[in-house]
C-alpha positions in Angstrom: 32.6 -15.3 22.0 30.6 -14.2 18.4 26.9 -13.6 19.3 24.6 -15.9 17.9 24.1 -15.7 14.0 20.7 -15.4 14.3 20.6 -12.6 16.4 22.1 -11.1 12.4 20.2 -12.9 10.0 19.1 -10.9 7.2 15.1 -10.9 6.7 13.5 -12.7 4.0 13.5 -10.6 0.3 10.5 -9.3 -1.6 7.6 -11.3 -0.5 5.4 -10.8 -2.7 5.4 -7.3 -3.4 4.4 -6.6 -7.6 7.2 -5.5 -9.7 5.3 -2.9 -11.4 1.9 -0.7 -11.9 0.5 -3.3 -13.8 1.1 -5.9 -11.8 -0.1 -4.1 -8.8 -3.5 -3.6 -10.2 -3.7 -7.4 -11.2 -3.1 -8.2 -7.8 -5.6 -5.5 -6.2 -8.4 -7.5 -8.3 -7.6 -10.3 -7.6 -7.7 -10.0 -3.9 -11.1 -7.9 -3.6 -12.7 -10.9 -5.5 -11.0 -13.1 -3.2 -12.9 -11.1 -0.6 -16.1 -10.9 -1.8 -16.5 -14.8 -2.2 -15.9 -15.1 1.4 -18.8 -12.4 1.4 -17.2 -9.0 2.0 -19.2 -6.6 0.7 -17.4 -3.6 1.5 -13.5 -3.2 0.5 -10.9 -0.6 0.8 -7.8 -0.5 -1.3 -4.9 1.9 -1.0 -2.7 2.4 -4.4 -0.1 5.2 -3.4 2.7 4.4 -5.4 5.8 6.6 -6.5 5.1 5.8 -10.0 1.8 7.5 -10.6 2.9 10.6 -9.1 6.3 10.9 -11.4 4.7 9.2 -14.9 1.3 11.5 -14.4 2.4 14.6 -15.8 3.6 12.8 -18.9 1.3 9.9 -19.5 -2.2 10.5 -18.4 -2.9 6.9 -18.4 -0.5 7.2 -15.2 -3.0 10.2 -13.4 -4.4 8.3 -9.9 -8.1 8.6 -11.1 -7.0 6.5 -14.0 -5.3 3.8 -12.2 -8.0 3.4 -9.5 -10.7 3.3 -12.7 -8.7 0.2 -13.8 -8.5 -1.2 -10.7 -12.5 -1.6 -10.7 -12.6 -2.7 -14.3 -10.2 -5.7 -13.5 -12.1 -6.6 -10.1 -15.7 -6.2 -12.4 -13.9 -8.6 -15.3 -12.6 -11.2 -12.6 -15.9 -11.3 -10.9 -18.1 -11.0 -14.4 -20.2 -8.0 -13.0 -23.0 -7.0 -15.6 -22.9 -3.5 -15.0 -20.4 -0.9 -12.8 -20.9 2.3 -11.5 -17.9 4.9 -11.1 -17.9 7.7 -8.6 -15.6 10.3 -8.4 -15.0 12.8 -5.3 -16.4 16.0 -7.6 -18.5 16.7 -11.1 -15.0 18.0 -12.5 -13.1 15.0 -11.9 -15.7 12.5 -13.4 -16.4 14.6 -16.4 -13.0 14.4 -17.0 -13.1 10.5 -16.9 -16.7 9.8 -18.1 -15.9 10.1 -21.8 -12.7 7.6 -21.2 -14.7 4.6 -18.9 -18.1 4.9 -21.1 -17.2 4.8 -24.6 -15.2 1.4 -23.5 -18.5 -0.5 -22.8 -21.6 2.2 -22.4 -24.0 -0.8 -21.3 -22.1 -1.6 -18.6 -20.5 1.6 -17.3 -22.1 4.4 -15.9 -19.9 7.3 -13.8 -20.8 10.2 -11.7 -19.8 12.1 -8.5 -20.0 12.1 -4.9 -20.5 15.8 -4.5 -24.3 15.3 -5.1 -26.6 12.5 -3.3 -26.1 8.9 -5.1 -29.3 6.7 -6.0 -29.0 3.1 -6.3 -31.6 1.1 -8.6 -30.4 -2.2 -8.0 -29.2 -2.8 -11.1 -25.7 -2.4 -9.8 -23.5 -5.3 -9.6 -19.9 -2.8 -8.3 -20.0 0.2 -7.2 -16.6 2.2 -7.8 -16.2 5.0 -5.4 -12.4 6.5 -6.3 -10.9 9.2 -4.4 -13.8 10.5 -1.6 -12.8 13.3 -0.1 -14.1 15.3 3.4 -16.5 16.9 1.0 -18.2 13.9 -0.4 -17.8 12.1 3.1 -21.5 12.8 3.8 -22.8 11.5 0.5 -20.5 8.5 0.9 -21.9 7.9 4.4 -25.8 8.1 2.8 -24.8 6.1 -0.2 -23.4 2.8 2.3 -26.4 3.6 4.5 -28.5 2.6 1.7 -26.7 -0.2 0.2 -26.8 -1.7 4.0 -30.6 -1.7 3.9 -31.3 -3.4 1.0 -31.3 -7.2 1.2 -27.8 -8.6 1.8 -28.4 -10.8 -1.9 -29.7 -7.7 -4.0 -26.4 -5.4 -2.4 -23.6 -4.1 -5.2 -19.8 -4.7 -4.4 -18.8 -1.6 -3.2 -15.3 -0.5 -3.1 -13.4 2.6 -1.7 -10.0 3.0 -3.5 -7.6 5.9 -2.1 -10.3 7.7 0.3 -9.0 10.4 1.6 -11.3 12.1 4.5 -9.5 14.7 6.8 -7.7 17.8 6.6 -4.6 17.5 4.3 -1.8 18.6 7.3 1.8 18.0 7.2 2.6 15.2 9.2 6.7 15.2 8.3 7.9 12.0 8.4 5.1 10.3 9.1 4.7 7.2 6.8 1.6 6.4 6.2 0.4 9.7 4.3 -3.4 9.2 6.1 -4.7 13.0 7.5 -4.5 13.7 10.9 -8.0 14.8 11.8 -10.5 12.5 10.0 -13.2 12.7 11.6 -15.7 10.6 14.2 -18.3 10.1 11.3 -14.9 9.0 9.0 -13.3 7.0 11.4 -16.7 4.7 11.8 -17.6 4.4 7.9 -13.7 3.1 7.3 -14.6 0.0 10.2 -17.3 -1.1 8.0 -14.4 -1.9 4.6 -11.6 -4.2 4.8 -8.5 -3.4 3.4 -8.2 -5.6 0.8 -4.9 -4.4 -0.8 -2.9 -1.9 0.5 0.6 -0.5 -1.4 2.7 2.6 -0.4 6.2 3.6 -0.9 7.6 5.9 1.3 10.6 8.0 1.1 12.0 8.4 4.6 15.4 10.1 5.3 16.7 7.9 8.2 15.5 4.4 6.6 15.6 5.4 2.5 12.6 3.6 1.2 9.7 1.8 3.1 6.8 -0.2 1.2 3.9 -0.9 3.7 1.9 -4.1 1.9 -1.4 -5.6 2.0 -2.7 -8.5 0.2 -6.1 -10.4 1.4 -6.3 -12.6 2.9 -2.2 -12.6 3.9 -1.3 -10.2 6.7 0.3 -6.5 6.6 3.9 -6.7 5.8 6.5 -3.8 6.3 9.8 -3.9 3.7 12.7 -1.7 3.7 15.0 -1.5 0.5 18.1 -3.1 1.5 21.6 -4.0 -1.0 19.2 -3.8 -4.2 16.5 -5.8 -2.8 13.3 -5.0 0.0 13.6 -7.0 2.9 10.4 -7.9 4.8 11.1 -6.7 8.7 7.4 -6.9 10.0 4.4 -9.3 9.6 1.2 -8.0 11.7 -2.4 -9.5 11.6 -3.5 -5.6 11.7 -2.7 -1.9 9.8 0.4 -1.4 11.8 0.5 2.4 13.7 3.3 4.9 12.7 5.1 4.3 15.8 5.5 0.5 15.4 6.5 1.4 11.9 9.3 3.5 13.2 10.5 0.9 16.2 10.7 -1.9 13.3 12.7 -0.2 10.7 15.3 1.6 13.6 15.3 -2.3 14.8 16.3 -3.3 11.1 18.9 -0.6 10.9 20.5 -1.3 14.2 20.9 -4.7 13.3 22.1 -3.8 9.6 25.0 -1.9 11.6 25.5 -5.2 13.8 26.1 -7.2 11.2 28.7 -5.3 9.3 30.4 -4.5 12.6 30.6 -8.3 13.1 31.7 -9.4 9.8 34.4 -6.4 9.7 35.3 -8.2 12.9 35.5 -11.6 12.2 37.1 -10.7 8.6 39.7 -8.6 11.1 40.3 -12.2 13.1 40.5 -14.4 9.9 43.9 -11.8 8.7 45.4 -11.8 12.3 45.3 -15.3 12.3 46.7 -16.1 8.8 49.5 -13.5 9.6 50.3 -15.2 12.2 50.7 -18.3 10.9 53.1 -16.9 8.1 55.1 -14.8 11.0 54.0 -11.6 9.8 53.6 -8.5 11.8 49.7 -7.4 12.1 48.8 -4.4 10.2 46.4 -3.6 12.9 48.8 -3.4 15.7 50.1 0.2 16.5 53.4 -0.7 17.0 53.7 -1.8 13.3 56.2 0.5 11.7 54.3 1.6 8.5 56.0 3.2 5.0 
């Protein structure tokens, strides 16, 4: 007998996943204010997307820094903050942006860097920390320190967008791209942000392309591109590890194999019985005598 066709059943398609850079930013805002009236004060967002990393090099509006800046400024436009403050990992990095986020709106824009001790005046409404590295991980530490003290109704937003704290080691295939030996004092000032929005395409030999996807307040979900399309094969509550990553897309591609092994076999019945019906020998059949 057939197994069950369930057992086959293709997953559902695209859920939710943006179409483009632009839409993945508009979605990024609009969950971390979705967070933050429900209270969250501190977010995390991930943005690691093939497209930055191919368009950069021609189209500096496409360099990471740039996206993650404009990431902030749509949160700080949907949530109507007064006044925003951009922090890069190093002096060079927000010189090189400072010109290009002030002279859009001075009054409300201020940038500096994480390589030197952060003050806050309370002024703040968002506070835009954008790439933090190991280097700046004790500033970063001493800036949410500070923020945490002050009365929960005077606190900035503060969000972390594509923090990177740990040594930079080749993990392979490992999906997530996240270094391997962040620290104790890394490991604790990450439990203090929720993932807000999370989107990362990974190019993996044995599976071809996996997105991992975030979206508050929805769960994580795991795609795989499938026949033109990416097909959702997981749906946790929590950041799912590399190894459950691994288990659910060899799960999806030993059923992808099942299911054309089936239909090649049911399509193999349907002939054989048609043929049979007309009289006709069964090309299958090794006793067939073939031209």
């Amino acid at each position: 007998p057939p197994p069950p066709e369930d057992i086959f059943d293709s997953p559902k398609e695209e859920d939710g996943l943006p179409s483009d850079l632009r839409q993945a930013t508009e979605q990024a805002a609009q969950a971390l204010n979705a967070a933050y009236e429900r209270g969250e004060t501190f977010q995390r967002v991930g943005l690691l997307i093939e497209e930055m990393v191919r368009g950069a090099k021609q189209n500096t509006d496409l360099q990471e820094p740039r996206v993650l800046s404009r990431v902030g400024a749509a949160f700080a436009a949907t949530a109507n903050f007064q006044k925003t403050k951009y922090l890069f990992a190093n002096v060079g990095s927000s010189m090189q942006h400072k010109k290009w986020l002030e002279e859009k709106d001075p009054e409300r824009v201020s940038v500096s860097s994480l390589d030197r001790p952060q003050a806050i005046d309370g002024s703040e409404d968002l506070i835009v920390m954008i790439q933090p590295d190991i280097f700046s991980l004790k500033n970063v530490r001493e800036l949410v320190d500070k923020i945490e003290g002050m009365p929960f109704e005077n606190r900035p937003a503060v969000i972390m967008l594509n923090e990177n704290f740990g040594d930079q080691e080749d993990k392979g295939e490992g999906f997530l791209n996240v270094p391997q030996l962040e620290t104790t004092q890394a490991r604790r000032l990450k439990t203090k942000f929720v993932v807000t929005y999370f989107l990362e395409q990974v190019l993996s030999r044995q599976a071809g392309i996996i997105v991992l996807f975030k979206k508050y307040p929805e769960p994580w979900k795991l795609f795989v591109a499938d026949d033109g399309a990416y097909k959702l094969v997981q749906t946790t509550i929590r950041e799912p590890s590399d190894e459950e990553i691994y288990d659910s897309v060899a799960t999806f591609n030993r059923n992808k194999q099942g299911r054309r092994l089936w239909r090649s076999f049911r399509w193999r019945r349907q002939v054989e019985g048609l043929l049979d019906n007309f009289g006709i020998p069964k090309p299958f059949e090794d006793n067939v005598k073939r031209f």
